[in-house]
C-alpha positions as CSV (number, residue, x, y, z in Angstrom):
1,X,122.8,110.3,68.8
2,X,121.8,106.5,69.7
3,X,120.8,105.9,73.6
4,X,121.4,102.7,74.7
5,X,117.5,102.5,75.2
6,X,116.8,103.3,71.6
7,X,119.1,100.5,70.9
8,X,117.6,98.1,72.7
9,X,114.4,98.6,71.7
10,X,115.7,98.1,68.0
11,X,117.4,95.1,68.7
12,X,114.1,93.7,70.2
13,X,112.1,94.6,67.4
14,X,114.8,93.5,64.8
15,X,113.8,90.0,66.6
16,X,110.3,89.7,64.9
17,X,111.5,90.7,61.5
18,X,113.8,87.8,61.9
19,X,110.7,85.7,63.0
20,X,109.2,87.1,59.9
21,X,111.9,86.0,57.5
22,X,112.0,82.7,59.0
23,X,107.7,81.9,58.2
24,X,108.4,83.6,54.5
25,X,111.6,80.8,53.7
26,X,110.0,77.9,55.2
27,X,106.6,78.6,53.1
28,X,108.3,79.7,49.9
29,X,109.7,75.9,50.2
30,X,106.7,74.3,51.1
31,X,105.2,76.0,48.1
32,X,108.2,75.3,46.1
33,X,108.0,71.8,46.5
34,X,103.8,71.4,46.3
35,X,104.3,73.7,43.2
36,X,107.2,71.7,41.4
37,X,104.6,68.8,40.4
38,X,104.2,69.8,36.4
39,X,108.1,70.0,36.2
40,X,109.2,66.9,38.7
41,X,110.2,66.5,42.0
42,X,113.6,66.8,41.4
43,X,113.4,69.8,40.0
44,X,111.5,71.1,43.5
45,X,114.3,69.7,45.6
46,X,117.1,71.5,43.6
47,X,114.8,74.8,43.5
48,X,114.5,74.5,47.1
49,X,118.3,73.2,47.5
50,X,118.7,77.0,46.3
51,X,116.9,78.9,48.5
52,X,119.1,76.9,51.4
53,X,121.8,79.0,51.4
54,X,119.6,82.4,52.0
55,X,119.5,81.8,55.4
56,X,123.1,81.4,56.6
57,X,124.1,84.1,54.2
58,X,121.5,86.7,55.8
59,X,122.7,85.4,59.4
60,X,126.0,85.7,58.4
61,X,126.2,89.1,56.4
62,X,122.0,90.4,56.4
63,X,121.5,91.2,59.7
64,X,124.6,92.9,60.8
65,X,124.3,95.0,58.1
66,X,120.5,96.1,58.6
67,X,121.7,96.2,62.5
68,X,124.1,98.7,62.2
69,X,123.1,102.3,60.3
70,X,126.1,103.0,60.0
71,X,127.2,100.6,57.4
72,X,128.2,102.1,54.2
73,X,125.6,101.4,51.0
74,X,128.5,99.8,49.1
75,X,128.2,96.9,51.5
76,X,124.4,96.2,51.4
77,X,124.3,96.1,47.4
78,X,126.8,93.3,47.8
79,X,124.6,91.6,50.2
80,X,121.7,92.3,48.3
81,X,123.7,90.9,44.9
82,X,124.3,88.0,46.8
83,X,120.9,87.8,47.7
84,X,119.9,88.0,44.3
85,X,122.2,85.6,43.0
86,X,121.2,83.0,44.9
87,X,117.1,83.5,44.5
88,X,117.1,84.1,41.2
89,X,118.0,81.0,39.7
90,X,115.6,78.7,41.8
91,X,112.5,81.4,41.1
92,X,113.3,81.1,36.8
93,X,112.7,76.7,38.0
94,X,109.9,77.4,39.9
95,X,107.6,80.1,39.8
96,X,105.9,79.7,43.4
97,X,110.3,81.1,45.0
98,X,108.9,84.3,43.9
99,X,107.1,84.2,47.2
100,X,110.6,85.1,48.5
101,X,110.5,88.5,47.3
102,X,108.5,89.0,50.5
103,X,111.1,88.8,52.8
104,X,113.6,90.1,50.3
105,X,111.7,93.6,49.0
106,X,111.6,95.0,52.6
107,X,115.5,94.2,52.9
108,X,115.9,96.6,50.2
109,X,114.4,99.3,52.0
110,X,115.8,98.3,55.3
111,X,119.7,98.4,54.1
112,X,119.7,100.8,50.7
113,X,119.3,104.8,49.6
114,X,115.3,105.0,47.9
115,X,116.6,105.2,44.7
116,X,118.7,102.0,44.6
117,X,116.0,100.7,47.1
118,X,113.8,100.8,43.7
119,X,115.9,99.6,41.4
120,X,116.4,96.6,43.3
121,X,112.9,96.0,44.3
122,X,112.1,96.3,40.3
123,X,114.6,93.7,39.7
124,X,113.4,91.5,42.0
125,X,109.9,91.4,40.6
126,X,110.1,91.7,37.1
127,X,113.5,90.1,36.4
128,X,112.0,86.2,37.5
129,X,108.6,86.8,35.8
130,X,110.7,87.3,32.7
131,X,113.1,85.2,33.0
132,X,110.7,82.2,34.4
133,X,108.4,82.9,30.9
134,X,111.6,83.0,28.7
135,X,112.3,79.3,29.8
136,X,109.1,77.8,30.6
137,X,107.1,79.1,27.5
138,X,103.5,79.1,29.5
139,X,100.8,79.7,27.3
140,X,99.6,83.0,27.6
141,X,96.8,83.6,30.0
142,X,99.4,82.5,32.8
143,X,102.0,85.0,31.5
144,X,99.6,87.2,31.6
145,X,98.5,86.1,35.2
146,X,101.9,86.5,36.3
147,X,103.0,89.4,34.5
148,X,100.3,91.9,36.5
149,X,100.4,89.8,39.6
150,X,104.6,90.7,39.5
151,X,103.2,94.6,38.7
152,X,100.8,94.9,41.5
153,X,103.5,93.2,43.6
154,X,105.9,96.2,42.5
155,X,103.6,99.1,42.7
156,X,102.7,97.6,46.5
157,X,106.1,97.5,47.4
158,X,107.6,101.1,45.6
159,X,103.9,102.7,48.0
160,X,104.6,100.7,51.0
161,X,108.4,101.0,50.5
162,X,108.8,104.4,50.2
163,X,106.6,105.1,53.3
164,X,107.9,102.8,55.3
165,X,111.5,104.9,54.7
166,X,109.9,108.5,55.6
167,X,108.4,107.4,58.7
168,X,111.9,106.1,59.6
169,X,113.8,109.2,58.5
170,X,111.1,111.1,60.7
171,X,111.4,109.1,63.3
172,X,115.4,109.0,63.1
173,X,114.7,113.2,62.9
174,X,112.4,113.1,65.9
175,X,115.2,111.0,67.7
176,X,117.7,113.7,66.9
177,X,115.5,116.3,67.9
178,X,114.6,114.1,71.3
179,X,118.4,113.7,71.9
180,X,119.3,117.6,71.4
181,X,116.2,118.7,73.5
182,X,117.7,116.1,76.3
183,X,121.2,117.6,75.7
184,X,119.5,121.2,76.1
185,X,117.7,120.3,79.3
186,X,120.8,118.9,80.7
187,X,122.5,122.2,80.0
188,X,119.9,124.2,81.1
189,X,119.5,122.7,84.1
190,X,123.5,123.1,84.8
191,X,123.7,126.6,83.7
192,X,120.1,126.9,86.4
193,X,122.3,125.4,89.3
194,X,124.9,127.6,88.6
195,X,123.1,130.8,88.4
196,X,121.4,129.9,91.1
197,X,125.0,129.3,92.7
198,X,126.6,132.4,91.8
199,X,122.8,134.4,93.1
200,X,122.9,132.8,96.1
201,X,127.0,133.7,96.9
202,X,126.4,137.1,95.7
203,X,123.5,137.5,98.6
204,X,125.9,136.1,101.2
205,X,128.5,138.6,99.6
206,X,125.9,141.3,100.3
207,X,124.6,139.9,103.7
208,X,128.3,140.0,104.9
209,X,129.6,143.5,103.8
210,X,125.7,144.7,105.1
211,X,126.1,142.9,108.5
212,X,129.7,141.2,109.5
213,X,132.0,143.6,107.4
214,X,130.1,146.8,108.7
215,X,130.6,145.4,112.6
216,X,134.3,144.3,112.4
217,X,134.6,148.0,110.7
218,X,132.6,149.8,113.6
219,X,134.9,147.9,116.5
220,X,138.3,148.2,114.0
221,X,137.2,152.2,114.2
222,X,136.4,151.7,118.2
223,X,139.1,150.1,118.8
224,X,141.2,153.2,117.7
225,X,139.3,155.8,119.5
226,X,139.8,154.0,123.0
227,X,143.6,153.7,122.0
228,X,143.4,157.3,122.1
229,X,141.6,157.3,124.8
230,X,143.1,155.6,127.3
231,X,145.8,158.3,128.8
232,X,143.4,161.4,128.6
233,X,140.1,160.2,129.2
234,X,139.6,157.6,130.4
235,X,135.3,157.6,130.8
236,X,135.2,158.3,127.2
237,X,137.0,155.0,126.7
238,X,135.3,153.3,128.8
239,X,131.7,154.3,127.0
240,X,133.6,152.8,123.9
241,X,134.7,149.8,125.0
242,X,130.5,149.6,126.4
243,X,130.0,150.4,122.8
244,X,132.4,147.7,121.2
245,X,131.0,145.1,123.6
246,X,127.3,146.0,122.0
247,X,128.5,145.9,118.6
248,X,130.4,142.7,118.9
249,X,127.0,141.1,120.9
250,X,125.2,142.9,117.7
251,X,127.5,141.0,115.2
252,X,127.4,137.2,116.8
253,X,123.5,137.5,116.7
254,X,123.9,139.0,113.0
255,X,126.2,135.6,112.1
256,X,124.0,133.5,114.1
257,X,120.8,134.8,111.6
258,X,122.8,134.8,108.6
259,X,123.9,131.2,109.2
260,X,119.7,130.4,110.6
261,X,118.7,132.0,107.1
262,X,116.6,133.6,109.3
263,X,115.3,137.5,109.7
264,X,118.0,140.1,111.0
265,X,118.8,139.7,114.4
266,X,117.9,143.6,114.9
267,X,113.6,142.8,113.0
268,X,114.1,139.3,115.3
269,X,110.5,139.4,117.4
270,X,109.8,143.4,116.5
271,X,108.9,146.0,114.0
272,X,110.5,147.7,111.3
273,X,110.2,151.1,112.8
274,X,111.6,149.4,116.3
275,X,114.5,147.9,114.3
276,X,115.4,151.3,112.6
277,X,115.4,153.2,116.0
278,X,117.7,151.2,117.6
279,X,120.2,151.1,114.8
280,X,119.4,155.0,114.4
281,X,120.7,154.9,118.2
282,X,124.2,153.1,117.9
283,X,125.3,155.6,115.1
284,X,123.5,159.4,116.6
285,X,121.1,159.2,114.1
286,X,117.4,160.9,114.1
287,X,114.4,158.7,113.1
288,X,111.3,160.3,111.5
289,X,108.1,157.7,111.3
290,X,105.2,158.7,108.8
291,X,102.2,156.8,107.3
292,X,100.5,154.3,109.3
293,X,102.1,151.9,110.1
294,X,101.5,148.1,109.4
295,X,103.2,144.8,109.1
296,X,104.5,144.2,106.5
297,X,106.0,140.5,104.6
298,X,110.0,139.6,105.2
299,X,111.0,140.8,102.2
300,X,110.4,144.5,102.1
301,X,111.4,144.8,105.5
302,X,115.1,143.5,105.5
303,X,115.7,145.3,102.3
304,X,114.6,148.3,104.3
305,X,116.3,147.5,106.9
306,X,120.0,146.6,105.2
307,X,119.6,149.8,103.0
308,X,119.9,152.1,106.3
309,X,122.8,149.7,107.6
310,X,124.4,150.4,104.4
311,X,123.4,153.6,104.0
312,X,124.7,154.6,107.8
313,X,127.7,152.7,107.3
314,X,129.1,154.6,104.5
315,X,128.0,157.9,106.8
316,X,130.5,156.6,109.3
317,X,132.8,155.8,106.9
318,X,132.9,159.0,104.8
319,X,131.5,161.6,106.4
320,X,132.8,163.5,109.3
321,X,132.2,162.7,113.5
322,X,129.8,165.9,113.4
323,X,127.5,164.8,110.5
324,X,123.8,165.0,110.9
325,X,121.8,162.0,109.9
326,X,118.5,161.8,109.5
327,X,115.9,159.1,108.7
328,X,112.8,158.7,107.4
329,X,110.6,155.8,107.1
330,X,107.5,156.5,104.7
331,X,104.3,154.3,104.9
332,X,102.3,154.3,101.6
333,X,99.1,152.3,100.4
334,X,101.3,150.9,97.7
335,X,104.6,151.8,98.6
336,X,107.6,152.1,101.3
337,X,110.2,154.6,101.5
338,X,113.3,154.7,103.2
339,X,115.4,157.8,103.1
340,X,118.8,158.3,105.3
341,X,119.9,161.9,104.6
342,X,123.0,163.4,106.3
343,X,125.0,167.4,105.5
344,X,127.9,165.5,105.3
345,X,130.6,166.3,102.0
346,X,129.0,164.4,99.7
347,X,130.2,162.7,96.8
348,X,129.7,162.3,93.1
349,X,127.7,158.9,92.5
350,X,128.6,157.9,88.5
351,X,132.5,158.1,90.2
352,X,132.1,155.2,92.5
353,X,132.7,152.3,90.0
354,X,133.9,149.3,92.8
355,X,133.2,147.9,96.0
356,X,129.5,146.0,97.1
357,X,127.9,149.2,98.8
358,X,125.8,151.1,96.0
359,X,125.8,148.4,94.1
360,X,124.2,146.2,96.4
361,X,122.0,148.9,97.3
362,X,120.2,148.6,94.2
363,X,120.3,144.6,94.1
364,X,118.5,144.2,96.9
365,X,116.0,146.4,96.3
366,X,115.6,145.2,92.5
367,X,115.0,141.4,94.2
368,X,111.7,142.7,95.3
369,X,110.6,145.1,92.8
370,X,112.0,148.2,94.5
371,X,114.5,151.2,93.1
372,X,117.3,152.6,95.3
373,X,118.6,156.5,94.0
374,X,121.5,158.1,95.7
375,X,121.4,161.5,95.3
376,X,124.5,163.6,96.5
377,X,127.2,166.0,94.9
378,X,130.4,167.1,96.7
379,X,129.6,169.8,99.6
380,X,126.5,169.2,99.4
381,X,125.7,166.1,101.6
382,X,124.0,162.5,100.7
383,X,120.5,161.5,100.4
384,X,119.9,157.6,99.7
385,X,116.4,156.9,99.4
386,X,115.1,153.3,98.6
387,X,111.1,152.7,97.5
388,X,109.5,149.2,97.7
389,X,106.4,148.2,96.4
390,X,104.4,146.7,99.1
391,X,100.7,145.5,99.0
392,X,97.9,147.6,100.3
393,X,96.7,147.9,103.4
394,X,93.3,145.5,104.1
395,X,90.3,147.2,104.4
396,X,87.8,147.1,107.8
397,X,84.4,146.9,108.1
């Protein structure tokens, strides 16, 4: 995977190999032409005549093909052929073209495989040396010269060469790696926003059936008893309809904190215990108080306090109009317990498979580190009880 960056940056570096190129051809001519004096001047000119075309031929068909990695090694050896062709005859002239083979070697790594990379690079430093001794017959102390100057030349080249291609097949690994870690984060961070998404509607799905649902069921259920009401007894309906006024009052403050993200309406400016005895007191229940009690942080205490709405509400919902419910707040060092008993007829737990009551239960009190049980069996009434870990109290001098 190639960034546009990446690309960039390549193309401005490709600029000072160019630059590079460029110095290597115009001093192999200089030196071609100073160097052509024991064979004549014409001889120079045509040796350099030559190397002419090298340049146009590497614009034209070179650097495209080192530019793109893409391009398929068939195309490169005919560049480099090319190449070859057209230094090789003016380095058998003149010996001092084989300075060429310094801009030419690294093209070989740049565009080819290693092992054609060597076999070209080989070619191109022993095949003029040989060639240039076959036709110019030096005597032998400058064969000599020549022959380990064009092996030390190799052996450079093959060292440099082949290091030069594993740093860039790291690097082009490291890119890779770079581009799937980038990928990865990307993902990572959409599959984060979407969990974070489907936590955050699951806690409004839970703050509504806890709050809003558990209302519009209490009036729905009000609403009944005053219709049934209304010709026989008329004060009973009346205390309902009080009753459905509080609970609707009870509701819009409930939406108005749920919308806020603020605390319950019912813990809004008082305590825990306060909050339970005044829910205790819209549904008949009976509120037992133990430990001593202490503020405690938002958490704990709206997960105490939306286990006894839920807990309550499913009392009204399942149990009958003479059920005894009981509650009992427990203050620990280390822990709090809620517990919302009733001798209603019970239920078996493993049955109850849908719906967001029991199993928000336990969410909300897994969000801070607590456990929710239900324990109950048909005939023989509910207990839920619901322990949270809370920190101990501080210690007085």
């Amino acid at each position: 995977m190639t960034t546009t960056t990446g690309a960039y940056t390549w193309d401005r570096s490709f600029r000072l190999w160019d630059s590079y190129f460029a110095v290597v051809w115009v001093a192999t001519l200089v030196f071609v032409v100073l160097g052509a004096g024991h064979t004549g001047w014409p001889l120079g000119a045509l040796a350099a005549g030559l190397l002419a075309p090298l340049v146009p031929w590497y614009v034209a068909f070179g650097r495209p093909i080192m530019l793109d990695n893409a391009t398929d090694e068939h195309r490169a050896l005919l560049y480099l052929a090319g190449t070859v062709v057209l230094f090789l005859p003016s380095a058998l002239l003149v010996g001092e073209t084989r300075l060429m083979s310094f801009a030419l070697v690294p093209q070989c790594f740049m565009s080819l495989r290693l092992r054609w990379a060597l076999i070209a690079v080989a070619f191109i430093n022993i095949v003029p040396v040989a060639g240039w001794a076959l036709l110019w017959r030096p005597d032998a102390g400058t064969v000599f010269f020549n022959s380990v100057f064009a092996v030390v030349t190799l052996a450079f080249s093959v060292a440099i060469g082949s290091w030069i291609i594993r740093v860039i097949e790291q690097s082009e690994e490291r890119a890779e790696l770079i581009a799937e870690l980038d990928a990865s984060r990307h993902e990572i961070s959409r599959l984060s926003a979407a969990h974070g998404a489907l936590a955050e509607r699951e806690r409004l799905s839970r703050e509504i059936h806890d709050t809003l649902a558990q209302g519009f069921t209490s009036l729905l259920m009000l609403v009944q008893a005053v219709d049934a009401e209304l010709e026989d007894d008329l004060p009973a309906a009346r205390r309902h309809l009080a009753l459905m006024e509080e609970t609707a009052r009870q509701n819009l403050a409930e939406a108005r904190a749920l919308v806020a993200g603020g605390a319950p309406a019912d813990l809004h400016g008082a305590s825990l215990p306060d909050a339970l005895r005044r829910l205790a007191a819209r549904h008949g229940a009976e509120v037992d108080i133990t430990g001593p009690v202490r503020a405690l942080s938002a958490g704990p205490e709206v997960v105490a306090l939306r286990s006894c709405q839920e807990a309550l509400a499913n009392v009204r919902k399942h149990a009958a109009t003479s059920t005894v419910v009981g509650i009992t707040l427990a203050y620990a060092e280390e822990t709090l317990t809620l517990s919302v008993r009733d001798d209603g007829c019970g239920f078996e737990p493993s049955a109850v498979t849908d719906g967001y009551g029991l199993a928000g239960l336990r969410a909300r009190a897994a969000e801070v580190g607590g456990t929710a049980c239900v324990d109950s069996a048909p005939g023989t009434g509910t207990t839920v009880t619901v322990r949270l870990p809370v920190p101990p109290p501080r210690s007085t001098p």
